[in-house]
ROTINU-840577 format. One line per 8 residues: number of its first residue (from 1); their letters; for each residue x, y, z of N, C-alpha, C. Coordinates in steps of 0.1 Angstrom, whole numbers, plus 5000, padded with zeros to 4 digits. Layout:
! ROTINU-840577
NUM) a) X:Y:Z:X:Y:Z:X:Y:Z; ... $
***
This chain:
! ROTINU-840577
1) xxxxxxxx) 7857:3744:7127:7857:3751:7139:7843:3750:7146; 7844:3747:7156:7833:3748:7165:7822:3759:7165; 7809:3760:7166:7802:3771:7164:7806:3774:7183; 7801:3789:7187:7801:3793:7193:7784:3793:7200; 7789:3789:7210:7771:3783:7224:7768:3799:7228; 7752:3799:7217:7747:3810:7222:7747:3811:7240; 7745:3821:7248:7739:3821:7258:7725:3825:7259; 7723:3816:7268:7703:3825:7263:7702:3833:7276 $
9) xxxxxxxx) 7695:3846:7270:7695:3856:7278:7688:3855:7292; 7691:3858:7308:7689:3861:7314:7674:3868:7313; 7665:3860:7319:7654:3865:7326:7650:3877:7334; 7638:3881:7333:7640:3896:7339:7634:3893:7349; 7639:3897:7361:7633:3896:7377:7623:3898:7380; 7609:3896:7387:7600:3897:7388:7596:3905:7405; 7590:3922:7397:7586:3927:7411:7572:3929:7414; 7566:3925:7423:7552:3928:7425:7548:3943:7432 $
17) xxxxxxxx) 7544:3955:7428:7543:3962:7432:7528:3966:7439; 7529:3960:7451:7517:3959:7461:7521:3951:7471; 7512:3957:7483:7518:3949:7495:7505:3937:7498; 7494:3935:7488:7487:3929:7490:7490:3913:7495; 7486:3905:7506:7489:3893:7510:7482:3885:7495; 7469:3892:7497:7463:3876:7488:7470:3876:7472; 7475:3888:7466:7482:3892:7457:7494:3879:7454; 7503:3884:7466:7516:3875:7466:7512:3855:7467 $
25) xxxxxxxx) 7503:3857:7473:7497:3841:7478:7494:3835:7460; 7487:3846:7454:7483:3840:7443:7498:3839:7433; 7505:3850:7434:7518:3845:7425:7525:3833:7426; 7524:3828:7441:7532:3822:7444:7528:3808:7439; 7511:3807:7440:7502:3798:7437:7506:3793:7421; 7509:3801:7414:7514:3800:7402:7528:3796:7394; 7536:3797:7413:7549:3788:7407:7561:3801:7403; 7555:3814:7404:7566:3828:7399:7574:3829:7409 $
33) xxxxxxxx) 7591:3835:7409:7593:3837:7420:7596:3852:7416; 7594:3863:7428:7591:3873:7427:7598:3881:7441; 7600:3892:7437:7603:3899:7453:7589:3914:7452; 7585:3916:7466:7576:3926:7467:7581:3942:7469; 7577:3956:7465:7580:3968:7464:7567:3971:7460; 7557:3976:7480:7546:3984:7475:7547:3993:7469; 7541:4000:7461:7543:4012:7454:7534:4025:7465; 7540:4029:7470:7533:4047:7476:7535:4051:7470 $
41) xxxxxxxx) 7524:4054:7462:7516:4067:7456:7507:4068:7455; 7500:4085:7457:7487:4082:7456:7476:4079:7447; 7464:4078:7450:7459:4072:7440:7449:4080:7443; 7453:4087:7428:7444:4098:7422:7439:4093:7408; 7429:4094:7408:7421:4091:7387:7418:4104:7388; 7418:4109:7372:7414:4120:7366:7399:4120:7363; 7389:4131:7365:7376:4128:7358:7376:4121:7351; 7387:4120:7338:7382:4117:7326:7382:4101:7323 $
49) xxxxxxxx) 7386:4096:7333:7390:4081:7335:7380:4073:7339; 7366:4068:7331:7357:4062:7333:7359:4049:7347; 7346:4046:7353:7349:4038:7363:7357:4025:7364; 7351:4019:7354:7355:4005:7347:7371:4010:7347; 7374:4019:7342:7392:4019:7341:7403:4025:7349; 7396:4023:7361:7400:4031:7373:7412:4022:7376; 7408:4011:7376:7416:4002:7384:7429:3995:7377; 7428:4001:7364:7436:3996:7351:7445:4009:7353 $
57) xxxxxxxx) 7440:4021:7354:7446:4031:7355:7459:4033:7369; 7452:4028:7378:7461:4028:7387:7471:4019:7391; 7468:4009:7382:7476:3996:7381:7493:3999:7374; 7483:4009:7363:7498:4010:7354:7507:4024:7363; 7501:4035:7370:7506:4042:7378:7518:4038:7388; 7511:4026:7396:7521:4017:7406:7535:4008:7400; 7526:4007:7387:7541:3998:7380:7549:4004:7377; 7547:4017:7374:7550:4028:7362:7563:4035:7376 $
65) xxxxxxxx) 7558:4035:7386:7563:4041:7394:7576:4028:7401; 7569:4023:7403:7581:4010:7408:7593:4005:7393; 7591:4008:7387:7599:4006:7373:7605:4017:7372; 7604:4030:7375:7612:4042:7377:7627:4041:7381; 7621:4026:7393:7639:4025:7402:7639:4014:7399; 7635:4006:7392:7642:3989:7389:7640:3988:7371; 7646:3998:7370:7649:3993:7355:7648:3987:7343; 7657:3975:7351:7661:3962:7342:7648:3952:7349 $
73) xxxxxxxx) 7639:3955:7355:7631:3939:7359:7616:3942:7350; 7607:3932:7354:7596:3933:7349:7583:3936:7362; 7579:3944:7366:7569:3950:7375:7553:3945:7373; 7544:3943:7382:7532:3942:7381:7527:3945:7388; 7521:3955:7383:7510:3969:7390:7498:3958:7389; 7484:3959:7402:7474:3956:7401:7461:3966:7410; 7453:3969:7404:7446:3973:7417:7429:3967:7413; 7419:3967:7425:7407:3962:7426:7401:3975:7426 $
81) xxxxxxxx) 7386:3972:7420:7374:3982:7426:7363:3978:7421; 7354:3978:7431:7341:3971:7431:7329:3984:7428; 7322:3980:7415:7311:3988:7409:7298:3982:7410; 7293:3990:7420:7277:3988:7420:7269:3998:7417; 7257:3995:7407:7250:4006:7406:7256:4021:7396; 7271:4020:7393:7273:4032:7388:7279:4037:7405; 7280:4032:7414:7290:4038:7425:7302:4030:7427; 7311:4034:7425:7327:4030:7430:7328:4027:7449 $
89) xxxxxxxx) 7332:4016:7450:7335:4012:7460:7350:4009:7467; 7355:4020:7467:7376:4011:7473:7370:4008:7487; 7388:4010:7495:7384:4003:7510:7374:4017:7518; 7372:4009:7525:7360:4016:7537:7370:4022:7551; 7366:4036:7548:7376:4044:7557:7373:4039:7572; 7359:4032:7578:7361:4031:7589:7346:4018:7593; 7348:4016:7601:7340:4005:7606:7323:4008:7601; 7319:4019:7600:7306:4023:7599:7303:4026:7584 $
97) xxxxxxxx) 7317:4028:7576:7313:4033:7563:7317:4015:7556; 7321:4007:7557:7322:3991:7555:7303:3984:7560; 7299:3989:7572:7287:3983:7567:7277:3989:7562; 7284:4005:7555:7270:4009:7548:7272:3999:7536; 7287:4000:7530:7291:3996:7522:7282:3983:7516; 7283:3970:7526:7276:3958:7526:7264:3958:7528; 7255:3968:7533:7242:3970:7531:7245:3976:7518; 7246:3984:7509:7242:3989:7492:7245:3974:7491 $
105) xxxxxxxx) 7253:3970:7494:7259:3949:7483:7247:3943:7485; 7242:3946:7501:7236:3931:7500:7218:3931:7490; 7221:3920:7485:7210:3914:7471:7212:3915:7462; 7220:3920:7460:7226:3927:7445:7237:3920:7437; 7238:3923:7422:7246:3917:7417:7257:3932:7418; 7271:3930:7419:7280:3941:7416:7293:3935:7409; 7300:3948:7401:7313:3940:7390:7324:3946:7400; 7336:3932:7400:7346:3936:7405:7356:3937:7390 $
113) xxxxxxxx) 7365:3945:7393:7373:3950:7385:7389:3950:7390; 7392:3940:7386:7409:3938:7387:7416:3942:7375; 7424:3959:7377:7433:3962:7366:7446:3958:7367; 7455:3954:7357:7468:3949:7358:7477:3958:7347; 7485:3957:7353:7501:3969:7343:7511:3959:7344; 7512:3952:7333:7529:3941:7336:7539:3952:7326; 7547:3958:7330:7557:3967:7324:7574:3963:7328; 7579:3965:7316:7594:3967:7313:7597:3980:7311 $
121) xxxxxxxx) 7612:3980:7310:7614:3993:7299:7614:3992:7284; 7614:3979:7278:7606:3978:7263:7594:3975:7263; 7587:3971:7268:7572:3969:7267:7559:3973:7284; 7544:3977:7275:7539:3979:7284:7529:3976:7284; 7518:3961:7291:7507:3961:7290:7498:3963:7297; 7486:3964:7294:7478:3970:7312:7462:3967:7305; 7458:3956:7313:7444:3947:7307:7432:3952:7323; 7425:3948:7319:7414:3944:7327:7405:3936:7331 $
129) xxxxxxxx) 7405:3927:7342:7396:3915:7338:7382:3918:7347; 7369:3916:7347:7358:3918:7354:7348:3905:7357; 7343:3904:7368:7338:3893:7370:7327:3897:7383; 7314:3894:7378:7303:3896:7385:7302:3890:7398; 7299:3895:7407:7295:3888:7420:7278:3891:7425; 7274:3880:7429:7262:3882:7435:7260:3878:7451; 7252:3889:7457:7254:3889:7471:7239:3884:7478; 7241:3873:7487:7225:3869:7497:7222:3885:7499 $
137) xxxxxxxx) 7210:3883:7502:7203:3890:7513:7212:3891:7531; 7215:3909:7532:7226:3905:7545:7219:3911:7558; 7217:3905:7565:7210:3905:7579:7218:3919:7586; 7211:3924:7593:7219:3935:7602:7238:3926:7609; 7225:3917:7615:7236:3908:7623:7246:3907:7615; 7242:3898:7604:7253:3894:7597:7266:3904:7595; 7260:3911:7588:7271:3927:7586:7277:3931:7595; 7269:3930:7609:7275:3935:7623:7292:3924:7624 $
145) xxxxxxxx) 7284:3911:7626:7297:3898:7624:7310:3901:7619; 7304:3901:7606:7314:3904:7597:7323:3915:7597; 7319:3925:7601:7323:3938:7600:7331:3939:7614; 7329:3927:7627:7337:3926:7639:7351:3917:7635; 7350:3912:7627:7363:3901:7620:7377:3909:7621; 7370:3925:7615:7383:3933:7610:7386:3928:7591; 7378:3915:7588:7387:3918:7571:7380:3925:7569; 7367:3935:7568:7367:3942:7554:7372:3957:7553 $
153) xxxxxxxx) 7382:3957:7564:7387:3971:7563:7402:3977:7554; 7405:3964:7550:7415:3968:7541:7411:3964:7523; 7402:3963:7521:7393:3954:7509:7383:3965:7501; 7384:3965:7490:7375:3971:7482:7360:3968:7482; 7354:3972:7483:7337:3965:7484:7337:3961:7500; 7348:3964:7511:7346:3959:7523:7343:3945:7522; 7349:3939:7515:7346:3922:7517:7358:3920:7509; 7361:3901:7516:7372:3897:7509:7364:3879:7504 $
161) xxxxxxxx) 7366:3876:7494:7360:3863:7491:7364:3853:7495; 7377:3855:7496:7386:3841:7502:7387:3843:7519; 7379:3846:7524:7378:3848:7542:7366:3844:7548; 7364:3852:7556:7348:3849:7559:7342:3856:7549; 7345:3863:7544:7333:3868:7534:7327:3859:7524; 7333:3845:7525:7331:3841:7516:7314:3834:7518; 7308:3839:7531:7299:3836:7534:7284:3844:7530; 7288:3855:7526:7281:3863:7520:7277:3867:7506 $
169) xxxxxxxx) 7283:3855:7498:7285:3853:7480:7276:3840:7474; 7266:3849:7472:7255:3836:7465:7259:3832:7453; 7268:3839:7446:7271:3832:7430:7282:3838:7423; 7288:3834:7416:7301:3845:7411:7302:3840:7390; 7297:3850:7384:7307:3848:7366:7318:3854:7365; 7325:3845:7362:7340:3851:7358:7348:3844:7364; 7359:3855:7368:7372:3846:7373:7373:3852:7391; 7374:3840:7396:7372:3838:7408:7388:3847:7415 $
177) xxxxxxxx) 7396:3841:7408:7408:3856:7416:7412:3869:7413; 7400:3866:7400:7398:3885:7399:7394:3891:7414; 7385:3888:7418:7376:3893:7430:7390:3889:7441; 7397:3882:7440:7406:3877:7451:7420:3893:7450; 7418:3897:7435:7427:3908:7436:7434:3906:7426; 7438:3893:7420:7448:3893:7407:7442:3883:7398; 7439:3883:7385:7434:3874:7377:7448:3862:7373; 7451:3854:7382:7465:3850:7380:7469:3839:7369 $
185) xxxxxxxx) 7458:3834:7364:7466:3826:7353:7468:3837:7339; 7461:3847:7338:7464:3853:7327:7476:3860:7329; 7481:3864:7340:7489:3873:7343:7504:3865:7343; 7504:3855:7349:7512:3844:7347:7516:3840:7333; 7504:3841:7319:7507:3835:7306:7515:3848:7302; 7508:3859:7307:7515:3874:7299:7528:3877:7307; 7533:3875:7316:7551:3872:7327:7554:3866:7318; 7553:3854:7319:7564:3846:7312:7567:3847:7292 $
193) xxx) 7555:3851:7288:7560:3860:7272:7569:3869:7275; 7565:3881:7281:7575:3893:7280:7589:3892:7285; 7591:3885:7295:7604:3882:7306:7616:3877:7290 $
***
């Protein structure tokens, strides 16, 4: 008698929970196919949640929350935040508070911080990757420029690397799409394990 043909299990759907463009550009860069469900909620850290894990923290919050109503798929929570100095930097509420923003950056080395939550309903991981950026020396003008573009008002650190900002980055360690918002080959090796 013939053995009976396992079926191999069905794949688990892939949701990105963020409306981020550069986010999705990099999944796609990787070949995943995915559907998007920003996650609204707010984004509150507790004192007790050191800076560095701010962004890990809120990562797994958004997946945690988007996995609430999809079940059966696999979710990836991410969020950024740019540490200079011991100051936290998210986006810049308004045109004036983005070029104070880039005046503290400019000369300086500062850490971006891309936290990630890739969650199911059997498993949950939530990593951190960090990667140094160093900034020229930034002219009034320059900031003024930049700050007329419109990117850095949706951007953590008021700057985006893969834009014009990328004109204001003397050197970068680490991983270049951390700063872009998603560390995407690692996140890519840990999808396709868990799925």
């Amino acid at each position: 008698m013939a053995g009976t043909k396992q079926e191999t299990p069905k794949k688990k759907d892939i949701i990105l929970a963020s409306g981020s463009p550069r986010r999705k550009q990099l999944l796609k860069m990787a070949g995943l196919k995915f559907s998007v469900v920003p996650a609204d909620v707010p984004e509150i850290v507790p004192d007790d949640v050191p800076p560095e894990k701010e962004s890990e923290f809120l990562a797994a919050v958004k997946a945690g929350y988007i996995l609430s109503q999809n079940k059966k798929d696999l979710v990836i929570g991410a969020d950024t935040t740019v540490l200079c100095e011991g100051r936290v930097l998210g986006k810049p509420k308004d045109k004036e508070e983005a070029k104070e923003m880039l005046r503290f950056l400019s000369g300086k080395t500062h850490e971006v911080y891309t936290g990630v939550a890739i969650v199911t309903e059997e498993t949950n991981e939530t990593f951190t990757s960090v990667t140094k950026v160093e900034f020229y020396e930034l002219t009034d003008e320059e900031i003024d420029w930049y700050v007329s573009t419109g990117e850095p008002m949706d951007k953590a650190g008021a700057y985006g690397i893969q834009g014009f900002g990328c004109r204001l980055v003397k050197g970068i360690v680490g991983d270049y799409f951390t700063v872009m918002g998603l560390p995407i080959a690692e996140v890519a090796r840990r999808v396709e394990k868990l799925r």
